[in-house]
C-alpha positions, 0 to 999 in steps of 0.5 A: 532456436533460442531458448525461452526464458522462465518467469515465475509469479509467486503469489497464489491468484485466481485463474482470471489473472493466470490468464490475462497474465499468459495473454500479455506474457512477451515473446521468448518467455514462459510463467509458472505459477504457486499454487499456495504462499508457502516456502517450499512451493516457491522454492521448488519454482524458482529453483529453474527460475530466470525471473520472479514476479511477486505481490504479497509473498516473501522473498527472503534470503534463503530463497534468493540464494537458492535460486541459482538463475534469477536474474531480476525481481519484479514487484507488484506494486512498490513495496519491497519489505517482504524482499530481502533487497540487500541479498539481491544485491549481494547477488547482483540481482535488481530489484524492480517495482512498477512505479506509479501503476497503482497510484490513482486507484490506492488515493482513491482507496485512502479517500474512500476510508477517509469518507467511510471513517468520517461518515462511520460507515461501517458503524451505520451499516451494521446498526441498520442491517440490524434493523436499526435506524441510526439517523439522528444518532449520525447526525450528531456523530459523524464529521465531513471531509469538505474543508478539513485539514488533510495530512500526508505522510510521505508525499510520493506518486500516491500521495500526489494522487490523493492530494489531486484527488481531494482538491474537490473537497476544498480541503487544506493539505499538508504533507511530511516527508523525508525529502521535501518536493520541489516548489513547482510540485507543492504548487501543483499539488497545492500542498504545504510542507510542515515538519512531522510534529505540525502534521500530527497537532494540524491534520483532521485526517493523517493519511500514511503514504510512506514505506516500511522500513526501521525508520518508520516502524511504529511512527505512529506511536503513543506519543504521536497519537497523544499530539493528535486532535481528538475528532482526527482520524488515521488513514493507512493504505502503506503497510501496517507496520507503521502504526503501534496498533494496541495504541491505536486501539487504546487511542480509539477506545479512550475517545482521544481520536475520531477513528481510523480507516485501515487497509493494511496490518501488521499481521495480513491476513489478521485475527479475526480477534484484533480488537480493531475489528471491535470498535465502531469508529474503525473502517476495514479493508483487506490491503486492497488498495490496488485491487481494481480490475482496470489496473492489472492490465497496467501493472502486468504490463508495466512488470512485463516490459520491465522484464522483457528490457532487462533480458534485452540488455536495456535500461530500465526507468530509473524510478523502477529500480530499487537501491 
């Protein structure tokens, strides 16, 4: 009888996902589960592991090393940074994520902050829970979205999807990346290339699409958002660690930017003391982005299969593998 092969998902979840998990599980595996996102709860799992599913939960050297039988890691999404990727290639063991499964419903998260941002929704709502009716105070206070000018900081699968998604708006787009795309895609995505310093002078809405890596660490500094408009506002569905955020906080308290729709920090989950949360012209959300029901099936899945080749010896989708 051959023998099953164990995977092991790191990340605490509600049991409606352990169960659509174990439903869609391939034939010749086994999945166990962490109960908590601490070290040595994940230790003692992959210490028998043969494969690692993960989101939001570190994978650092010590750990890799310690899992003497991995054979591959299987991200939830597409950010790798809380992976030690160059330990995993010191072993030999790939890095896979699944790419594009979450892109539709991360532009339509940036989207929606970009909405709830200009329109001050968040400010709206609290003054009139309060028992507040703030219209004609909106009325002079809040912005559209229709015709602005929308920039995007990297221009991958999520930022393709938001520059799909807001051709309703008739918005102009930009874009920023570290390699430029294709003619045919920038006229598809009906999207111009500028360079980072007209990005920042030209958007309304800067939306951030990039990875975090040393090269984009607080690329939203205060220098950059010094060459911003003052009635722009910053949009960030990646990772936190883009932004400078004490910048961005003087930057919004000082009036010199709009306001700031955010779905990721630096520090997740954050202080309920950062003073982020104090500002009326700051929208929050807790990095759910991805977190809709219709796409669990699909990056399940979409994870699933990749492991499921990786045993067989087949190949996967090159634009899953991490270098």
């Amino acid at each position: 009888m051959k023998e099953t092969k164990k995977i092991v998902f790191l990340t605490p979840s509600l049991p409606i996902l352990r169960n659509e998990m174990q439903s869609l599980l391939p034939t010749g595996f086994t999945i166990e589960f962490a109960d908590v996102n601490e070290k040595e709860c994940h230790r003692k799992l992959l210490k028998d592991a043969d494969y690692v599913f993960l989101g939001a939960s570190y994978l650092d050297a010590e750990l890799i090393q310690g899992a003497t039988k991995l054979k591959m890691i299987q991200k939830w999404g597409i950010g790798v940074d809380k992976i030690d990727v160059q330990a995993a290639n010191a072993r030999n063991i790939p890095v896979a994520i699944t790419n594009g499964s979450n892109a539709a419903q991360v532009a339509e998260q940036a989207i929606l902050l970009m909405l709830a941002t200009l329109r001050r929704l968040s400010y709206a709502q609290k003054s009139f829970m309060a028992g507040k009716w703030p219209n004609t105070e909106l009325r002079t206070s809040c912005l559209q979205l229709t015709g602005k000018t929308v920039g995007l900081f990297g221009f991958g699968n999520i930022a393709r999807q938001v520059a799909k998604q807001l051709q309703g708006f008739d918005t102009k787009i930009i874009y920023f990346s570290r390699k430029r795309a294709s003619q045919e895609i920038e006229q598809t995505y009906k999207a111009e290339y500028v360079d980072f310093d007209t990005l920042l002078r030209q958007s309304d809405v800067l939306s951030l699409h990039a990875p975090f890596n040393e090269q984009t660490r607080d690329i939203i500094s205060n220098q950059a958002l010094q060459k911003m408009k003052q009635s722009a506002i910053i949009v960030n569905t990646a990772r936190g660690e883009l932004i400078d955020e004490p910048a961005l906080v003087q930057a919004i308290h000082e009036q010199r930017l709009f306001g700031a729709g955010l779905d990721v920090f630096v520090n997740e989950p954050p202080q309920m003391d950062n003073p982020l949360f104090s500002l009326d012209n700051v929208v929050v959300t807790p990095h759910a982005g991805a977190s809709v029901k219709e796409a669990v099936s699909k990056i399940v899945q979409h994870g699933f299969n990749n492991i499921a080749l990786f045993e067989r010896g087949e190949p996967l989708d090159p634009a899953d593998l991490v270098k």
